[in-house]
Backbone as a chain_set.jsonl record, in Angstrom:
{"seq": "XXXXXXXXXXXXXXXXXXXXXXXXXXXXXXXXXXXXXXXXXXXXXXXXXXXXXXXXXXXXXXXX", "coords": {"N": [[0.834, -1.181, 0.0], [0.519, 2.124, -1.07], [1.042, 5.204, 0.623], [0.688, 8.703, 0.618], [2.825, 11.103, 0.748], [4.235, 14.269, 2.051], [6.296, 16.529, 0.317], [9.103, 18.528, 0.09], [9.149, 19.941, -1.931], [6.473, 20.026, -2.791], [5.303, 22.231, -0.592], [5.983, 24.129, -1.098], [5.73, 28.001, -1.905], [5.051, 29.387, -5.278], [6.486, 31.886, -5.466], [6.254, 34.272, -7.667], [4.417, 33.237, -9.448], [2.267, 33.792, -7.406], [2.719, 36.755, -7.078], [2.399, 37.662, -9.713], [-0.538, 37.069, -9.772], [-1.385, 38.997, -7.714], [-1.351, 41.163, -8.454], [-2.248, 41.134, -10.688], [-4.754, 41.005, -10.178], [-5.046, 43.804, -8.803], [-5.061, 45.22, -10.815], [-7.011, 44.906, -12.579], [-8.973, 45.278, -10.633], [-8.457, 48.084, -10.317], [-8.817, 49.122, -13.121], [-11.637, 48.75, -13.285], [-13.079, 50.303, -10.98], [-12.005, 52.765, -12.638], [-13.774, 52.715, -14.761], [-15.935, 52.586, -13.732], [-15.973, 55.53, -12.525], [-15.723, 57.215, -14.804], [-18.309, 56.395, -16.028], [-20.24, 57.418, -14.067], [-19.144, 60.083, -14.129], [-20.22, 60.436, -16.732], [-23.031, 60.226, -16.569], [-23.708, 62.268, -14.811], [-22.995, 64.957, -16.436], [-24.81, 64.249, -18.804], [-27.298, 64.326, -17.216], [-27.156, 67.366, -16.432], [-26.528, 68.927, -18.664], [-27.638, 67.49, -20.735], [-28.703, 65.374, -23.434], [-28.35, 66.129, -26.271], [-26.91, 68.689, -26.1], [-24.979, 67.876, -24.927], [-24.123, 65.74, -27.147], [-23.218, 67.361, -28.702], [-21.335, 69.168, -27.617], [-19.078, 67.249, -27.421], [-18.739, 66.721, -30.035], [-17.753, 69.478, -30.347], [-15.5, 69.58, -28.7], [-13.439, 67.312, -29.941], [-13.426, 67.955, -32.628], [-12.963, 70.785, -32.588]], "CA": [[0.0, 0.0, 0.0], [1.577, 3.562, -1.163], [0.846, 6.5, 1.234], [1.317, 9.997, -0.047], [4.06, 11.914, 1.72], [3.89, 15.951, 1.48], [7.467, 16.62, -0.033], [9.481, 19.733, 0.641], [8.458, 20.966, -3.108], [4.528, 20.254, -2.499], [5.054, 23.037, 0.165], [6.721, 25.607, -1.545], [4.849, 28.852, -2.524], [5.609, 29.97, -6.054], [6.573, 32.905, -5.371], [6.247, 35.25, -9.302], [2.525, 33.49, -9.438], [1.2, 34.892, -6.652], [2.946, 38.296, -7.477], [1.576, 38.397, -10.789], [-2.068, 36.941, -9.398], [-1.81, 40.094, -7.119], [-1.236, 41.978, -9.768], [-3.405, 41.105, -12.291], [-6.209, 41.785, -8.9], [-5.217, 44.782, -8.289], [-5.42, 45.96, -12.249], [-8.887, 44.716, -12.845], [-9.806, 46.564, -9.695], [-8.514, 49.874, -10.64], [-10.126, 49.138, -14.356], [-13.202, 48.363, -12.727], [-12.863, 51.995, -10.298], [-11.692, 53.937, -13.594], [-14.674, 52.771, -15.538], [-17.347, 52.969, -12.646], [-15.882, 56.876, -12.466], [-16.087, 57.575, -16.187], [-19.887, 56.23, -16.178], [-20.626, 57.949, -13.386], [-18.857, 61.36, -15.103], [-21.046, 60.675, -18.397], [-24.749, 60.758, -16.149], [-23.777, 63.612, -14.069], [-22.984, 65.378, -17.641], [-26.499, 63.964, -19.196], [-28.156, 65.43, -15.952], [-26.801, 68.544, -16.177], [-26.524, 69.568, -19.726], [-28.824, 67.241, -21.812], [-28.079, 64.756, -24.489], [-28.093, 67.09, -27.188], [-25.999, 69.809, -25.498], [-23.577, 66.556, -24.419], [-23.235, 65.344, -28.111], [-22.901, 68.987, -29.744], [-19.805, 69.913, -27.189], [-17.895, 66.441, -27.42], [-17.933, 66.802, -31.023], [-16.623, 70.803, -30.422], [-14.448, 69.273, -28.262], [-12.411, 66.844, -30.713], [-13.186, 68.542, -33.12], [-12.279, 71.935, -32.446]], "C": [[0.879, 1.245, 0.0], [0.644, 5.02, -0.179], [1.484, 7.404, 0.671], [1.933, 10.955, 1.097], [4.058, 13.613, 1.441], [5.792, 15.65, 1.657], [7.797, 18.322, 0.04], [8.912, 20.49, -0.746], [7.319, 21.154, -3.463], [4.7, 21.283, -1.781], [5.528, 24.247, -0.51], [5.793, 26.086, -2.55], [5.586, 29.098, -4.271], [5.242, 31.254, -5.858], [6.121, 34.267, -6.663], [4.74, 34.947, -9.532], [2.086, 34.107, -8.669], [1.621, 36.323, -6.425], [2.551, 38.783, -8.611], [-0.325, 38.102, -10.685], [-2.646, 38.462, -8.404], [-1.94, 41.305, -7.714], [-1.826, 42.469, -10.36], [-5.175, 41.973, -11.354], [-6.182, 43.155, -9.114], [-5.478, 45.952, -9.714], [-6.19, 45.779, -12.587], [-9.445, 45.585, -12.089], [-9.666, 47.833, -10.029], [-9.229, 49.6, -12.448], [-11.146, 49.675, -14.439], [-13.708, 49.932, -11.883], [-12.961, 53.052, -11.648], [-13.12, 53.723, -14.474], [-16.272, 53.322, -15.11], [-17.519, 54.855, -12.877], [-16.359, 57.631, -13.962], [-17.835, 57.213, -16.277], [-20.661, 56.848, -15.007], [-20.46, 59.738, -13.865], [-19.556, 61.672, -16.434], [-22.483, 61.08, -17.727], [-24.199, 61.543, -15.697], [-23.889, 64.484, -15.437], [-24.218, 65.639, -18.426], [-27.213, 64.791, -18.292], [-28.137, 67.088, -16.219], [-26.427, 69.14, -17.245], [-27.427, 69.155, -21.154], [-28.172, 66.447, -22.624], [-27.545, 65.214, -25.354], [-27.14, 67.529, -27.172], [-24.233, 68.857, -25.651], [-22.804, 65.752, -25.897], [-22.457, 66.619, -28.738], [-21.589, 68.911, -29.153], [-19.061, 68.833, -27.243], [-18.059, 66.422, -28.595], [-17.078, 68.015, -31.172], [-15.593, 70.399, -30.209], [-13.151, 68.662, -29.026], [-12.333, 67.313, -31.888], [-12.301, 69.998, -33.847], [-12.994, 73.345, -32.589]], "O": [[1.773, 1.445, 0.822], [-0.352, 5.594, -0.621], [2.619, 7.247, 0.22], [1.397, 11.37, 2.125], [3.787, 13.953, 0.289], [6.419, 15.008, 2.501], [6.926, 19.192, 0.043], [8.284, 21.543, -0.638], [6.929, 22.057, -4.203], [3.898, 22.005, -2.372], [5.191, 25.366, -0.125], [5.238, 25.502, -3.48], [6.803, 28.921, -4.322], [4.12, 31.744, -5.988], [5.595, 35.264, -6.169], [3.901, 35.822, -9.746], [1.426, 35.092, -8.999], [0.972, 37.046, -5.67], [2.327, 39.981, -8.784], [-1.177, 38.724, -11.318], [-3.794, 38.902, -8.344], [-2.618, 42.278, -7.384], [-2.073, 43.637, -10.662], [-6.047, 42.8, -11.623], [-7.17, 43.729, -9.571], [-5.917, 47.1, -9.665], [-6.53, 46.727, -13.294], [-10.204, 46.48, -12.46], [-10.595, 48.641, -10.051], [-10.321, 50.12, -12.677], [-11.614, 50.575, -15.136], [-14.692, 50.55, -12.29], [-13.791, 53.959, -11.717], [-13.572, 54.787, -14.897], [-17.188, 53.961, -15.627], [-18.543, 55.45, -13.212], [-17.247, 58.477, -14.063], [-18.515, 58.141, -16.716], [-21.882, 56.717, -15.084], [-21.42, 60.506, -13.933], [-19.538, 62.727, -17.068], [-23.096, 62.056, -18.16], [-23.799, 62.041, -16.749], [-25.061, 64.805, -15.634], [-24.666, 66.75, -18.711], [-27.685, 65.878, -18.624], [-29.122, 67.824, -16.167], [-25.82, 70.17, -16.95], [-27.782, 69.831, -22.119], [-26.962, 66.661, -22.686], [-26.352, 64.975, -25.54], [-26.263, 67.152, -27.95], [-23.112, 69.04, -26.124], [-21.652, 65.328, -25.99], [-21.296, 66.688, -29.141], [-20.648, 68.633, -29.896], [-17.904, 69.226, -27.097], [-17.077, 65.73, -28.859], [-16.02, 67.997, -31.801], [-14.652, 70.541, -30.99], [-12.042, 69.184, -28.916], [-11.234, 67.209, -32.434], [-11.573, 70.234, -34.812], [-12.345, 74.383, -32.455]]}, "num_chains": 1, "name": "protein.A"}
């Protein structure tokens, strides 16, 4: 009968995965923050100047 033995390299963290898993977290989250803010910056905008108003000046805008 074979019993399974925990070996010194079953225990060991990889270290570079879970620095790029923290990583990758913490860049979805700010994504996720930067996009929430931007859609939150487009209704306040709508609210407060109108659709119309809101397309007219972002074409001034890139336009010129």
């Amino acid at each position: 009968m074979k019993t399974h033995t925990n070996t010194a390299k079953n225990n060991q963290v990889d270290a570079g995965y879970e620095t790029s898993k923290f990583a990758l977290g913490v860049g979805i989250t700010m994504a996720v923050l930067i996009g929430l803010w931007g859609t939150i910056c487009l209704v306040n905008a709508l609210a407060a100047t109108g659709p119309l108003n809101l397309i007219k000046n972002y074409f001034t805008a890139i336009l010129g």
